[in-house]
N, C-alpha and C positions, 0 to 999 in steps of 0.2 A: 730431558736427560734420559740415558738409556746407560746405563752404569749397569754392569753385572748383566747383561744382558736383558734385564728389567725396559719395560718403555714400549715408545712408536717405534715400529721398526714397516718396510713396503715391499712389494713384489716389484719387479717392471718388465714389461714386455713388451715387445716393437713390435708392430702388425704393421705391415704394406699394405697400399692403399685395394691396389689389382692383384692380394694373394691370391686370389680365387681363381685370377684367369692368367696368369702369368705364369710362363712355361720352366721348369724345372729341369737342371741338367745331373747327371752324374758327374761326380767329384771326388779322386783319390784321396784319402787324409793320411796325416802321417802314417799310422800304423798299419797303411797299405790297404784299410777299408774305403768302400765307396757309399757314400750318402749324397742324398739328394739336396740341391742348393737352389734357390730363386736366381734365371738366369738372365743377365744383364748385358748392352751392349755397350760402347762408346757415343757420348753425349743421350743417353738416354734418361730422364729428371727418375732421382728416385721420391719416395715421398709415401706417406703415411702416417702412424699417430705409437705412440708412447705411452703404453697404458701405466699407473701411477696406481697400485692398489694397496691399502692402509691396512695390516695385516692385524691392528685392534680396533675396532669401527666406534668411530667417537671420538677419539684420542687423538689428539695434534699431534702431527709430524714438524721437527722444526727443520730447516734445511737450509744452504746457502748458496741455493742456484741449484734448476736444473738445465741441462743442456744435451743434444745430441749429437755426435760428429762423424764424418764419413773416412775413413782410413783407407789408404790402398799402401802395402806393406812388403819390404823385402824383408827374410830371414833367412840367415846363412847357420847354418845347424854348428858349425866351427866357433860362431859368434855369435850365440844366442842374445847375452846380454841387449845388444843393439838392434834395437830395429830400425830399418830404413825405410823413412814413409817419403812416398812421392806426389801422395796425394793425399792430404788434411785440410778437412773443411769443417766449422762448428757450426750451430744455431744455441740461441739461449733458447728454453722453451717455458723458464720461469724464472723471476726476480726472487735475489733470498727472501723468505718468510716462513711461513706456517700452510701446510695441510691439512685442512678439518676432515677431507673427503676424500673418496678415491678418485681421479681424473684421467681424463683421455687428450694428451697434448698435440696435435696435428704439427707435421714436420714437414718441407721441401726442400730436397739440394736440385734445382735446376741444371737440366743440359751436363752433366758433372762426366768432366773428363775421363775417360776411363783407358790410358793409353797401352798398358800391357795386359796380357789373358793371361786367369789364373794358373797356378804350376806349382806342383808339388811335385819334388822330387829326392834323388840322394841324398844331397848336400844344403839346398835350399828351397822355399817356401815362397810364393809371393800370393796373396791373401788381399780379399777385400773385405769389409767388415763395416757397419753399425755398431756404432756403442752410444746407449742412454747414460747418462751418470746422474744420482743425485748427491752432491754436495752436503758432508755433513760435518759436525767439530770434530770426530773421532773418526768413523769409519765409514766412507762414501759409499754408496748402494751404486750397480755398475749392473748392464748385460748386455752381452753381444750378440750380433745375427750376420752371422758370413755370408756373401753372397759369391755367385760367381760369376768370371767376365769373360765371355767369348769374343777375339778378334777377327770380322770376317773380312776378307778379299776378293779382289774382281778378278778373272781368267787376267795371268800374266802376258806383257805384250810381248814379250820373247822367249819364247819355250821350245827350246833346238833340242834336235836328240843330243845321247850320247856315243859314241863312239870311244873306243881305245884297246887295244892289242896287250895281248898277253904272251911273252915269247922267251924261249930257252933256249940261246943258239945252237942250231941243228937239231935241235932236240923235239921242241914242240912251238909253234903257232898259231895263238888264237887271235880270233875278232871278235869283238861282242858290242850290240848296238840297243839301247835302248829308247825308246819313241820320242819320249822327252826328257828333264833335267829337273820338270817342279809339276810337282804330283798334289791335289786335293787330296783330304784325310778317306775320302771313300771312290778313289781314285782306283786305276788298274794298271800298273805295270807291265808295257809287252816290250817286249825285244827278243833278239837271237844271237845264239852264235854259234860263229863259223870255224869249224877245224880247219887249218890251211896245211896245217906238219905236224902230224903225229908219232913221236919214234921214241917214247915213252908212255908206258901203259898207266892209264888213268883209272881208276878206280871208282870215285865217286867224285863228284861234283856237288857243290850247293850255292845258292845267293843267301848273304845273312842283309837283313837291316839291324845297324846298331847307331843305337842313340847314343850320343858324345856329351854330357852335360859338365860346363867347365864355370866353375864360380871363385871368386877370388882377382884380384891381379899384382902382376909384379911377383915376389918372391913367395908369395901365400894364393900360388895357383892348383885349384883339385881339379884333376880328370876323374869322371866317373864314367865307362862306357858301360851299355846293357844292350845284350843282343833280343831284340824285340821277337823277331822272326828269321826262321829259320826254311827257305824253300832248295829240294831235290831235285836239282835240273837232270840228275841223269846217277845211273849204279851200274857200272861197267866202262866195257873202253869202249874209246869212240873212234870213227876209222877219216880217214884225208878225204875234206870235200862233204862229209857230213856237217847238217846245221841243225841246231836243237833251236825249238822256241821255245819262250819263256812267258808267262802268264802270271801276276801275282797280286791278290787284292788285299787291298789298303786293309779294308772296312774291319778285318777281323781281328786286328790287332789295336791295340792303344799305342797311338800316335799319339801327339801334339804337334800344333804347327811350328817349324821352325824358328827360334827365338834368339834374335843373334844381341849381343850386348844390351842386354834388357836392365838400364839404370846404370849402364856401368858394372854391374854386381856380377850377371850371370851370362850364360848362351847356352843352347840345347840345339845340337848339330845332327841330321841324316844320313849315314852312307851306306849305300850297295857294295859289302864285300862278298867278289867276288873268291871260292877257295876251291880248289884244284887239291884232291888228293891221288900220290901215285900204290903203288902196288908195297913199296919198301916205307909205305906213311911218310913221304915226304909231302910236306904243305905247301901249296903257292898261292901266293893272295893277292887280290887285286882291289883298290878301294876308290870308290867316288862320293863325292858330296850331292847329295841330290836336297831341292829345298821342297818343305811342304805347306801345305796353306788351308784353312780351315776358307768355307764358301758356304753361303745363304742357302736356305731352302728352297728356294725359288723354285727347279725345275728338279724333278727327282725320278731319274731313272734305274731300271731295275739294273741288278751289277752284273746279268747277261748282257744287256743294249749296253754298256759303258763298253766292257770287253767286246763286241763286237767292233763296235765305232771304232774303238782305240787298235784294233788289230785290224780294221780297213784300213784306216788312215796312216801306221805304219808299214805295211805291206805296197798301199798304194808309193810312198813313196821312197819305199826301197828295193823293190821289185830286180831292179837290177844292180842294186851293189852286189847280192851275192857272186852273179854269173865274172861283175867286173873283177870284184876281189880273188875268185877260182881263176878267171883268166890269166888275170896278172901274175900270181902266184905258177901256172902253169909255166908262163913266159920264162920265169926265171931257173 
């Protein structure tokens, strides 16, 4: 009996098994701080032990069942109340009875699915977690240990640039090409573009990335957009036949990899808008979805050699669109 707060009462702590050598990621929490989490991937076994400590020594704990269970978790900030688990798994780690002592219970969730990477954002939360419980008549003893879960990917088998035109009849004519369409998080954005008609003065130029995070469906749909970054392609006017390049690294920003109908619940979306401002602050914008992807450590180059690579290999093979696009444009 533990009336009045009289009695056995226990601590509990969950220790992994590889805490000591298992790599540890930063992680945004709600209130926009980052802490550090034990970091996890897909079917990787978690496992470790349950420490059980008797906070009056001597004195029986009576209990009815202890247990531990693996959560993987949507929370929509609109609908707290509910949580959506996608992933619930238990183990018993003890029959109802009595604690005379303090114990150490050993735990395994095997190979355990781990299908979407952690996220926290706007609107919603999605969370992995440990929780120990011990079962008791009045008020069960509970603690959690969040972990976090990174998704990684293999180079995509189709990675086209982008291309598309920006145009104000008679007025103004742009190109702008970028190398490719789906960027790793520490990745290097190159492209250019090309003035074809200029007959409006331009002022400033920028590329923004903004993140689109959209949770809800049907009639209870939220957009949340956030401009991530913000890059100066150019402060002044630009003259016909002039081409600016553009250079822009991933790394320095917080990203996430692209998350599109995560449970039904959620999506978190990329795009390069492109905005054009004129001399009387009139705004033109141009917007593409680009997708991005988190990749292994495997091979780690400095973010000069990525920029170089990526600005051979788009030059190499567009060498001559520019002369074709000025041609053509002459033609007419």
């Amino acid at each position: 009996m533990s009336f009045f707060g009289f009695g056995q009462s226990a601590e509990i702590d969950i220790v992994l098994n590889d805490a000591e050598t298992r790599k540890k990621a930063e992680h945004k929490t709600e209130d926009g701080k980052k802490d550090k989490y034990f970091l996890f991937y897909d079917g990787e076994t978690v496992s470790g032990k349950v420490s059980v400590t008797l906070k009056i020594p001597g004195k029986r704990l009576e209990h009815y069942g202890i247990k531990i269970e693996f959560v993987g978790q949507i929370e929509l900030y609109y609908d707290r109340g509910n949580h959506h688990e996608f992933v619930s798994l238990v183990k018993d780690l003890a029959r109802p009875g009595e604690l005379s002592q303090s114990q150490m219970l050993d735990f395994e969730f095997t190979h355990v699915e781990k299908p979407y990477e952690s996220y926290t954002g706007q609107n919603v939360k999605l969370r992995y977690f440990l929780r120990a419980t011990i079962s008791r008549r009045l008020n069960d003893i509970s603690k959690e240990m969040d972990i976090v879960v990174q998704t990684l990917c293999t180079y995509p088998d189709m990675n086209s640039s982008i291309k598309m035109e920006v145009g104000i009849e008679d007025c103004l004519h742009i190109e702008f090409e970028y190398n490719k369409s789906k960027y790793h998080l520490r990745d290097v954005i190159v492209g250019k573009i090309y003035f074809l008609l200029v007959r409006i003065k331009i002022k400033h130029m920028e590329i923004d990335i903004i993140k689109r995070e959209t949770t809800g469906t049907g009639p209870s749909v939220y957009h949340e957009n956030d401009t991530i970054a913000k890059y100066e392609i150019m402060d002044g006017a630009p003259v016909r036949g002039e081409s600016i390049p553009i250079r822009l690294f991933l790394a320095g920003y917080e990203l996430t990899p692209t998350l599109r109908d995560v449970n039904k619940k959620f999506s978190v979306r990329y795009y390069l808008n492109l905005v054009l401002v004129d001399e009387e602050e009139r705004r033109y914008f141009k917007q593409q979805e680009i997708t991005l992807w988190r990749k292994g450590d495997i091979v780690r180059r400095s973010m000069s050699q990525q920029a170089t690579i990526a600005s051979q290999r788009f030059e190499g093979s567009n060498s001559g669109n520019a002369s074709a696009a000025q041609a053509k444009e002459d033609n007419n």
